[in-house]
N, C-alpha and C positions, 0 to 999 in steps of 0.2 A: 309788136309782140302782144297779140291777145290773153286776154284775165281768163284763164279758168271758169266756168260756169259755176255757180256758188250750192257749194253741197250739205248735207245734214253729219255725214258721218265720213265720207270720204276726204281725208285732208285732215284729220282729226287724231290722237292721239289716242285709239281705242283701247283700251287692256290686252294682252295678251288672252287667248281663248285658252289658253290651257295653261295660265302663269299660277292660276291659285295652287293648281293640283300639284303645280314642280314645288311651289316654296311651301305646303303642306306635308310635303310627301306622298301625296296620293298617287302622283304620277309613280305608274309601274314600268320599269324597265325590264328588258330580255331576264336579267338575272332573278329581279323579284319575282317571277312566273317561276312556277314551282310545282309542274305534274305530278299527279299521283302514279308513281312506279318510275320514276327516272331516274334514267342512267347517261353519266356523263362521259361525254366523246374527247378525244386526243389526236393529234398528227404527227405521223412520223416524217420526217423530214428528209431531204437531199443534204449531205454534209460537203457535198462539190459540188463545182459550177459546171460542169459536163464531163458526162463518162456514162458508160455502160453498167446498169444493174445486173450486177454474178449472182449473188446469191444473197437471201434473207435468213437471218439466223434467228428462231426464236430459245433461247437458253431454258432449263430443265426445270432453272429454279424456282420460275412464275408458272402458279398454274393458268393454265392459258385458255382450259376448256369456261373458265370465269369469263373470259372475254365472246366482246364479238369482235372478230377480225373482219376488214373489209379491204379487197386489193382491188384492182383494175379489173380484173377478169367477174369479180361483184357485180359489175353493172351492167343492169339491163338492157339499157339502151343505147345510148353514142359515148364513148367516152371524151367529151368534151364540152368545156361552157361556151356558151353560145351568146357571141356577142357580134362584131362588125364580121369578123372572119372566125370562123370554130378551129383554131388551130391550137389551142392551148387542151393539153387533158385536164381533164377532171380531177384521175389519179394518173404518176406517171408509169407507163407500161413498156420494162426493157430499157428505157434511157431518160436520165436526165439534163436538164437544159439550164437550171440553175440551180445554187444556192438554196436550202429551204422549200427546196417542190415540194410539194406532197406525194408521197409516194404509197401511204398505208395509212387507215384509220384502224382506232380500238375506240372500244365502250367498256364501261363498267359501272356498277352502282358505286364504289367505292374511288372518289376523285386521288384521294393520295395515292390505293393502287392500282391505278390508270397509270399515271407519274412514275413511279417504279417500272411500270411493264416497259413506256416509250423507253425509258432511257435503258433498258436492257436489249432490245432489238437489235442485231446486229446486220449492217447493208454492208456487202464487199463489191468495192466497182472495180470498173476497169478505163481510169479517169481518159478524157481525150481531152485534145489541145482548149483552150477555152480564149474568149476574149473580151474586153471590158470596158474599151474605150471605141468612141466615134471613130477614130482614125484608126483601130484596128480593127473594126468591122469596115470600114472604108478599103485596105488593101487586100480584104477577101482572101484570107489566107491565116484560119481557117476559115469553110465556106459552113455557117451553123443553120442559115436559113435558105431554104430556095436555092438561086443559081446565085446571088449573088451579096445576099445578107441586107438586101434592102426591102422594108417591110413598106413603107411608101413612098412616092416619088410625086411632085408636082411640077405644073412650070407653067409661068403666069406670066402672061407680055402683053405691053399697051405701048405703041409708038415703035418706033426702033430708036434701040438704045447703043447702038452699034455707032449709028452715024449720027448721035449727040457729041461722040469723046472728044471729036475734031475743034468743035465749036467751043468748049470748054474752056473758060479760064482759072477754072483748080477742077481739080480730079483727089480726091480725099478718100484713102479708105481707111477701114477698119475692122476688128475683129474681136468679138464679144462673147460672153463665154457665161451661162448660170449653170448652177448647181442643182443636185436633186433637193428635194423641201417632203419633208415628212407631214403629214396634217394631222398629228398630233391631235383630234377630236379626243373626249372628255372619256365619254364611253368607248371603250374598244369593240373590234367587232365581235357579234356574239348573236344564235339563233336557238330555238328550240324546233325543235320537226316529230311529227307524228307519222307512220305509215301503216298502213292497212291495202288488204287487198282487192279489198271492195271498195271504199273509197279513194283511195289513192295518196294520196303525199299533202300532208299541211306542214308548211313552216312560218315560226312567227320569230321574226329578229330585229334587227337595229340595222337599216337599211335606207336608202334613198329612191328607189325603183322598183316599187314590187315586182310589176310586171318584167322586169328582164330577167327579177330572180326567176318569175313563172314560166319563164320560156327556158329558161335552163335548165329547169324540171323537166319539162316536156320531154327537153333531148335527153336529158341523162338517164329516164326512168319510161321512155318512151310511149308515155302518158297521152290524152289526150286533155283538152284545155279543162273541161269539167274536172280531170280529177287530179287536177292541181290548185292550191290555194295558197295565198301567199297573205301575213300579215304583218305589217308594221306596228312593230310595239315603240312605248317612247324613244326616242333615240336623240343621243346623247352627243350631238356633236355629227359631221360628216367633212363639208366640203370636199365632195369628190371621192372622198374615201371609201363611201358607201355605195356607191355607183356603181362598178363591176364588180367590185370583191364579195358581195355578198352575195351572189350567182355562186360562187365555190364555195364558200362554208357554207350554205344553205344544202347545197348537192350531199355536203359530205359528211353534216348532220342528218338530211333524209338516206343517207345509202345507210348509215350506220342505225335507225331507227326500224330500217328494213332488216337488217339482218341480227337486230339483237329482239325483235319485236317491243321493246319500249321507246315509250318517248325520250329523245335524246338530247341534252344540252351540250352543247357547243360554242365554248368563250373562251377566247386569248386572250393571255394576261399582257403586260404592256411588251416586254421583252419579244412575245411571238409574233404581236400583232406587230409592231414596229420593224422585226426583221423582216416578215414572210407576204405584208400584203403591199400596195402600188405606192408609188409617190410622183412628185411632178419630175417631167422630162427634161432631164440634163439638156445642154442646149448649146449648140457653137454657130455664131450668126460670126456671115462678112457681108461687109457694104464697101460700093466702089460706087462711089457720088461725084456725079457733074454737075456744078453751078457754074454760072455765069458772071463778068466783075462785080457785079451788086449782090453778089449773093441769094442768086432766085437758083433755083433746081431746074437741072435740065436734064438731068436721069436719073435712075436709080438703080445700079443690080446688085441683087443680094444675094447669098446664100444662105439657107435655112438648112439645118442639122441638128436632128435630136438623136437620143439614146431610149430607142425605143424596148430594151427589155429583150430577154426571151423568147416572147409571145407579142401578138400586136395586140392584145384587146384595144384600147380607143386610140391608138395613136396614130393613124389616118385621120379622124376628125380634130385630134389636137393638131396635129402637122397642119390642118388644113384652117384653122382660128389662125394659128401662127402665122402660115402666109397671107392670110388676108388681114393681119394686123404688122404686120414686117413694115409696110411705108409709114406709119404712124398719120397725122391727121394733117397730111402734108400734100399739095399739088404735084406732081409730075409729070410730065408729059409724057416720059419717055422712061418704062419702068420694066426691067427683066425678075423673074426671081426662081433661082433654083431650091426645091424642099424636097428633102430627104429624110426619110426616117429610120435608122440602123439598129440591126438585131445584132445584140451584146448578149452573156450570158449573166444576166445579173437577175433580180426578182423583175418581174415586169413593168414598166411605167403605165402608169393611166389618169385617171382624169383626174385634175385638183383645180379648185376653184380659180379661175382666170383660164383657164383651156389650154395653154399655148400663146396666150396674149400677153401674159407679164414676160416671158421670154422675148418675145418678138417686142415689146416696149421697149426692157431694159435694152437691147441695140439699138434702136434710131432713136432713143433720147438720149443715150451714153454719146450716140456717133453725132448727135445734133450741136451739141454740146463741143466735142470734139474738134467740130468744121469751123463752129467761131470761136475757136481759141487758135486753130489755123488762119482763119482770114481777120482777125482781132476784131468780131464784130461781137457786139451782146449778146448774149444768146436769147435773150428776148427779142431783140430786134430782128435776130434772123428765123425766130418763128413767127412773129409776125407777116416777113416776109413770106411767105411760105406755107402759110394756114390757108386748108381749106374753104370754101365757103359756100353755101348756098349757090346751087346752078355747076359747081361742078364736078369732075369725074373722078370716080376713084381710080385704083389701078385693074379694077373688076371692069373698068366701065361704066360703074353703073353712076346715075346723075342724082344728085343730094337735090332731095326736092323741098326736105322739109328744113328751115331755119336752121344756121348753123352759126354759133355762136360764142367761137372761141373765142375772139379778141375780147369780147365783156367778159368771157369768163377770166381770161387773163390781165385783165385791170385789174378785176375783183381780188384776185391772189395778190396782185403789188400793191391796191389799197391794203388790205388786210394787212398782211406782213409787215409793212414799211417800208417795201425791198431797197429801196435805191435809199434811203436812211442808214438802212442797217447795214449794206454793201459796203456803202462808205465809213464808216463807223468800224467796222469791221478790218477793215482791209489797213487803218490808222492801225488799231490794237493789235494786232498780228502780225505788226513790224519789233513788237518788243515780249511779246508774250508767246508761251512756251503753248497756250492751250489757243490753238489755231480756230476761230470761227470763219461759217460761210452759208452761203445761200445755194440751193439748186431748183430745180424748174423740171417737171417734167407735163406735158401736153401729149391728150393722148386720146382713142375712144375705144367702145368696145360695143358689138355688132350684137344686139338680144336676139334672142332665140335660135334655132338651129340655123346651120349654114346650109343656104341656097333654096333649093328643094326639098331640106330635110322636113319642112313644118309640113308640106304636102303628102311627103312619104310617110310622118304619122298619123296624118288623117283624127288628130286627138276629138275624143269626145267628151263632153263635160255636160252640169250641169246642179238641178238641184230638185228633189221632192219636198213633201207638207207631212210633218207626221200629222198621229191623230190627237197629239197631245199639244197642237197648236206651236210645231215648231219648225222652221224653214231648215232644212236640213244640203249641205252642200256636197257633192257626188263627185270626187276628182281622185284620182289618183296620186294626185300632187301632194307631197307627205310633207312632213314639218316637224324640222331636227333642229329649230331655234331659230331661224331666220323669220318666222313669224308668217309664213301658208295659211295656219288657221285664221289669224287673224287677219289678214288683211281683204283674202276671200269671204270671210263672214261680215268686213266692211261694205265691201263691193254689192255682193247680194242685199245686204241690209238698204241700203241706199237704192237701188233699182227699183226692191219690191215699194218701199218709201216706211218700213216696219221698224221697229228698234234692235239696235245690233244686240241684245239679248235676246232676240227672236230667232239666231242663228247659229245655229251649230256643227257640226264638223262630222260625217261621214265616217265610219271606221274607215281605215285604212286598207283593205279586206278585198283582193282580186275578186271572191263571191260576190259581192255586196255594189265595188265603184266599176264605172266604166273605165277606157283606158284614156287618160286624161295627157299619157305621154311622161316622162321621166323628168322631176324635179331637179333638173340641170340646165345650164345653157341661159342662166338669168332671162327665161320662159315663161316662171309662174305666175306674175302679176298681170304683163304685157299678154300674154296668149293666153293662158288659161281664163288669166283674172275677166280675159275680154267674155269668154264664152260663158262664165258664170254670168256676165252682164247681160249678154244677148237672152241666157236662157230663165232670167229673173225678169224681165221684159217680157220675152214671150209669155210665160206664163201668167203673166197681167193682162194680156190682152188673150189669152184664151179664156181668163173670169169674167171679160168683161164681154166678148161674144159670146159665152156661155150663160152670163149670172146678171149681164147689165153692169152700163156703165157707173163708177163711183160713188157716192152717197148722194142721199136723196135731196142734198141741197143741188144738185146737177153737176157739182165737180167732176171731171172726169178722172181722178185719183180717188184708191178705196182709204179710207182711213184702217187704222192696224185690225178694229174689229170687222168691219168689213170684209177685208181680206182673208181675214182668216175662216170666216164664215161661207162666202165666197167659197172656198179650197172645201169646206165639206161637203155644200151642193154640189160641187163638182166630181166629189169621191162615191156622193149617193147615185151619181150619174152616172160616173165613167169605170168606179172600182181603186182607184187612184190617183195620183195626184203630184204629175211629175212633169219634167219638162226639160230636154235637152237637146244641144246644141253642138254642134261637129264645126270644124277647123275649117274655116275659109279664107285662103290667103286674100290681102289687099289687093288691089288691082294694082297691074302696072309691075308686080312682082315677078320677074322672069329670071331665071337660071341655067346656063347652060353648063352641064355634068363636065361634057367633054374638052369644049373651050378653054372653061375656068373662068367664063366670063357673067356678067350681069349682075344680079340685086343682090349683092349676096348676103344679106340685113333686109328685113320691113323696117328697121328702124334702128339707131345707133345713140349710147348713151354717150357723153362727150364732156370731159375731165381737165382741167390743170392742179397739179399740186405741189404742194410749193415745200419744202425743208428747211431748217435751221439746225446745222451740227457743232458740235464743237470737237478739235483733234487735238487729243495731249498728246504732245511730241516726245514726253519724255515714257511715257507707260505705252503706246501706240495705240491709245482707246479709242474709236470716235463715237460717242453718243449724241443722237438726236434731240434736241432741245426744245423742238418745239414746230409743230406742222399743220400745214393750214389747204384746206382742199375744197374746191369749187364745182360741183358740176350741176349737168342740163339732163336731167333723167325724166321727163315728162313730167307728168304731176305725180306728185307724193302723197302717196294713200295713207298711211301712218309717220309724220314725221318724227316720231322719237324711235318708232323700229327701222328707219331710213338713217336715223343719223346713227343708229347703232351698229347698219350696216357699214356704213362709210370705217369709222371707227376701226370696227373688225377686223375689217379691210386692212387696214395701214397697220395695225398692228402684226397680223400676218405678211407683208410687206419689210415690213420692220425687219423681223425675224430671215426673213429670205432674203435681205441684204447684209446684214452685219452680224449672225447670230448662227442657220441652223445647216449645220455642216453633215451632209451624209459620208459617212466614214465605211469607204468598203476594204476586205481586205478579201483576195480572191475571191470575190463576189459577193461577200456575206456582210450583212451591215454589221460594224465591229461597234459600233455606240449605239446600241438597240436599249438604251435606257434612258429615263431622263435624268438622270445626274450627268449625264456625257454627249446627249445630244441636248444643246443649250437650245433654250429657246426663249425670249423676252418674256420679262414677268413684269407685273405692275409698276414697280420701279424705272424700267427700262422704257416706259411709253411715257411718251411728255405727253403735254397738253394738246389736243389737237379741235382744229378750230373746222367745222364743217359748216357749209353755206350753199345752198339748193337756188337755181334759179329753174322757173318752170315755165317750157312751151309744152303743151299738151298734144300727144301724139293723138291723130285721127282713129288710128285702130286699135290704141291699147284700151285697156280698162279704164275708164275716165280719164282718159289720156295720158295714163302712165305706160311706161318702158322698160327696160331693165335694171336692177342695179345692183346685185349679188357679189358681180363677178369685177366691176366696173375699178372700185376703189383701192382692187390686190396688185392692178394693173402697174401703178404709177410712182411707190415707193421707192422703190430699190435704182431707180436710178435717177430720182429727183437726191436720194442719198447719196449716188455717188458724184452727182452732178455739185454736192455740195460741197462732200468732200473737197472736190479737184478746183473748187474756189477757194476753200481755206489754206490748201496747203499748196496750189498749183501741179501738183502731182495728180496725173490721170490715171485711175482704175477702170480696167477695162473687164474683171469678174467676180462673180456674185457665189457665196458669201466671203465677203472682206474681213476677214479676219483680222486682230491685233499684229499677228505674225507677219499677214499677210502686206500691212502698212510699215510694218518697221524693216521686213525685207526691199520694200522700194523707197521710205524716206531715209531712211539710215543709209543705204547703199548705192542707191539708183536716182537722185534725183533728177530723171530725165521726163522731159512733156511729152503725155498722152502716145498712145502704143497708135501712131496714124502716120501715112504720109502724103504728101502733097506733089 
């Protein structure tokens, strides 16, 4: 395993580029923006989960000529946001599909009587049959979507799995089950928009993607790309949250800015935004596993099922993370997988940080787990068995070319912990003691950037200019809601050009202004983007230098920082500016087939063990995590204190989606749309957690980093329950475990693990 090349700034703990302005106050969010002449927007809501709109009642008592009213039949152009498939309206027109649509917008200058006017509106339907679970959109009756309520479908095979079962000596299944997970970001969503008829439509909000909000403009207002503009103001929080949902309030702040002629804000308080926008996709995974008497895998078929919502916004490309992360970091020869995605009438699911990968984790490390407590082997031992490794193939096909390193990363977690110390230790104490300790294990990766051919299909372009105020300026569309974009691209650049990372700054956020650099998701920004900032900080070195002459005049072929900078103005008296960018070129060797489902479908994979320490009070049914420790291979770490932050973050979000945050619906409406009732881990509730980076440097990432965003949300929730089911012997097989949920199977049910052999 090769050292890293040795760096000035890269691998360094840089400041955050915009920390001063947050712990100042200077940073401006949506709400501190404050137009002259604004008026603020409202949504009127679906109070059913499907049925027909009869009639709109506006009562006598509100003067109404005060508002602006904005319906379906308002818009100009497509009524729909435009995302994988445009099947979702904008406003609903004649029926709705769930719970909380949007069916009507109001403006007003006056916020309190806006509030007054919503809740006086009166909708009379004409409710139809509804349904809310996998297994009732599964028997297609009623039929809500399509022919047959299935909004995607995969099927993924390598070997035959058919003529493994023969050969078999256990055949182990099981059946795995998560829950929806709200992402609870800091800031809720919220946008400002201006319209004009000359120039067209600005909004500025708290967002992850500008560019999808601009293309949902386009359709909705039937705009052409110039007279639409999208800007990202601080933003307070996303993971995922921000990613689709801001294409519809962005629309429906500009419909309403159109039709009242002022600028219009538009922000949901927690109660709206928690019931009315996406969350992670419910999930029912089966596994039917053949190993052989040593315990090696000789197939694998699974079924993948989510609860895809209403409408499909992202849930083909989340369905599609989840099948290609369903076999975890496991050999197979011989691997089937059915994926389904089912139209419910509930608010719609969409992207939340891990894609579809912590769903598809939580089953083959729950079911990992599972098979050696059937065949009484370790369950360390039977990953070992069974790990991946350099040279070979996943269930894609595709051939692991670069170092693959789980067993050291899995030492590292049983050095660290003490495991087999504390097992033991453990397992004494909890013959007399009411508060049950244990260990769990979960192994695992997760694939950076888009899946397959998507990195091709965005063609992303990036890059960076020179102001004239002697400052390297970076050009991405890649925004930054706290996971640190600004900074660790203004590393990357810094280090390329060889200048001081004070020398570098950050782009507005601004569709007029950056190129499309592609959408701050898919744990992309470092690994792909951060690459083409390198290329085009590079490039632009070696256009000074066939331009202006090579590096100082002692002959170095590097400019020192005056140099360069001086450099960048001959070059502006020459050329007029002073820029230099850089378009998306996949690694070689990267191949994908759409239709097969087979080949590369990663440049590159982050790769994870993490290890838990619970404790179960038998008598209150509590189980609290005590203490977690997590090892992974993310290429080289460009900021290690904003990397271990990530890690952290991670598991904490993890946390929360194993033992903590429970979406409560009742006929389709989230019934705990507050946080006094949707719990979620607070500072008390996170132990100590130990994170440890080992680094092989990827060839084509940014100084050969990779991804690691999404990497760390992957791996808790069932190294938790993995630990559970060693302290108390009782197997959980779904997520979130509630106290109830423990005292209805250890009080009542003390029977092993929901599998059979």
């Amino acid at each position: 395993m090769s050292e890293p090349p040795p760096t000035r700034i890269v691998g360094t703990a840089a400041p955050r580029k915009e920390g001063v302005d947050k712990l100042t106050g200077r940073a401006r969010y949506v709400d501190d923006i404050k137009p002259a002449n604004q008026w603020h927007g409202a949504t009127v809501r679906s109070t059913i989960p499907r049925g027909i709109i009869r009639s709109i009642t506006y009562p006598p008592h509100i003067p109404w000529s005060e508002f602006a009213i904005v319906t379906a039949a308002d818009i100009p152009g497509h009524n729909h946001i435009q995302l994988i498939i445009a099947d979702q309206p904008c406003l609903a027109d004649g029926r709705v599909n769930h719970c909380d649509e949007a069916i009507l917008l109001l403006a007003h200058p006056d916020k309190h009587k806006l509030r007054e006017a919503v809740e006086a509106i009166q909708i009379e339907y004409d409710p139809l049959p509804a349904i809310f679970t996998i297994e009732e959109s599964e028997r297609q009756d009623p039929i809500i979507l399509g022919a047959d309520n299935l909004i995607k479908s995969f099927l993924l095979e390598k070997g035959s799995v058919d003529e493994a079962w023969p050969q078999a000596a256990h055949i182990i299944t099981g059946e795995y089950r998560t829950g929806a997970q709200e992402h609870l970001y800091i800031e809720n969503n919220g946008v400002i928009a201006e319209y004009s008829a000359e120039s067209g439509v600005t909004v500025w909000g708290s967002l992850q993607c500008p560019f999808y909000v601009h293309k949902s403009l386009m359709a909705v207002f039937n705009l052409p790309e110039d007279k639409v503009r999208v800007i990202q103001t601080e933003t307070g929080g996303a993971f995922g949250g921000k990613e689709d949902y801001p294409s519809t309030i962005g629309s429906h702040a500009a419909l309403l800015a159109m039709k009242s002629g002022h600028p219009v804000k538009l922000i949901y308080d927690r109660m709206e935004d928690l019931a009315a926008t996406t969350k992670r996709h419910p999930s029912r995974i089966r596994h039917k596993t053949a190993l052989d008497a040593n315990g090696k895998l000789l197939a694998m078929e699974i079924e993948v099922c989510t609860d895809g919502g209403a409408y499909s916004t992202l849930s083909a490309t989340v369905l599609s993370r989840a099948t290609l992360h369903s076999t975890g970091p496991y050999w197979s020869p011989n691997v089937r997988i059915h994926a389904r995605s089912w139209a419910t009438n509930t608010v719609p699911y969409g992207a939340f940080r891990g894609f579809g990968a912590p769903q598809a984790v939580f089953a083959i490390e729950r079911h990992m787990d599972v098979i050696a407590a059937q065949l009484n082997i370790d369950p360390v031992e039977l990953r070992r068995r069974n790990f991946l490794h350099q040279g070979d193939q996943t269930a894609t096909e595709q051939t692991l070319r670069d170092p693959v390193i789980l067993d050291q990363l899995l030492d590292r977690a049983l050095t660290e912990s003490g495991y087999y110390a504390k097992r033991k230790h453990f397992a004494k104490q909890n013959l007399t003691s009411p508060i049950k300790r244990g260990l769990g294990i979960a192994a695992f990766y997760h694939g950076a950037g888009f899946t397959g051919s998507g990195e091709r299909y965005l063609n992303s372009l990036a890059g960076i200019d020179v102001t004239t105020d002697n400052k390297v300026r970076v050009l991405v569309s890649s925004t930054e809601f706290g996971q640190g974009t600004n900074t660790v691209l203004s590393q990357i650049a810094a280090e390329a050009i060889g200048i001081d990372y004070s020398d570098v700054i950050m782009a507005p956020p601004d569709t007029g202004i950056i190129p499309n650099s592609g959408p701050t998701v898919a744990s992309r920004t470092v690994m792909v983007v951060g690459r083409l900032i390198q290329r085009a900080s590079l490039q632009l070195v070696e256009t000074l230098r066939a331009e202006t002459g090579p590096g100082s005049n002692n002959g170095a072929q590097t400019f020192t920082r005056e140099e360069f900078f001086a450099a960048c103005e001959k070059l502006r008296a020459a050329k007029g500016e002073v820029q230099s960018l850089c378009r998306y070129e996949a690694p070689p060797g990267i191949f994908w087939d759409d239709t097969t489902y087979h080949g590369e479908a990663y440049g590159a994979f982050a790769w994870s063990v993490q290890l838990a320490q619970v404790a179960v009070d038998t008598v209150t049914y509590s189980a609290e995590v005590e203490e977690f420790w997590s090892v992974q291979e993310v290429g080289r770490v460009v900021n290690p204190v904003l990397a271990g932050g990530q890690i952290e973050g991670g598991i904490a979000q993890g946390i929360g989606y194993a033992l903590y945050e429970k979406v409560l619906l009742r006929n389709g409406h989230m019934a705990n749309n507050q946080m006094t009732n949707y719990i979620m881990p607070t500072a008390q509730d996170v132990p100590p957690i130990h994170v440890y980076f080992e680094e092989i440097p990827y060839t084509h990432g940014a100084y050969g980093a990779k991804g690691i965003g999404e990497l760390p949300h992957d791996g808790p929730a069932p190294a938790i329950l993995n630990a559970i089911h060693d302290a108390t012997g009782d197997s959980f097989t779904e997520i979130p475990l509630l106290p109830e949920d423990l005292m209805l199977q250890l009080a009542t049910q003390p029977v092993e693990a929901e599998a059979s052999v």
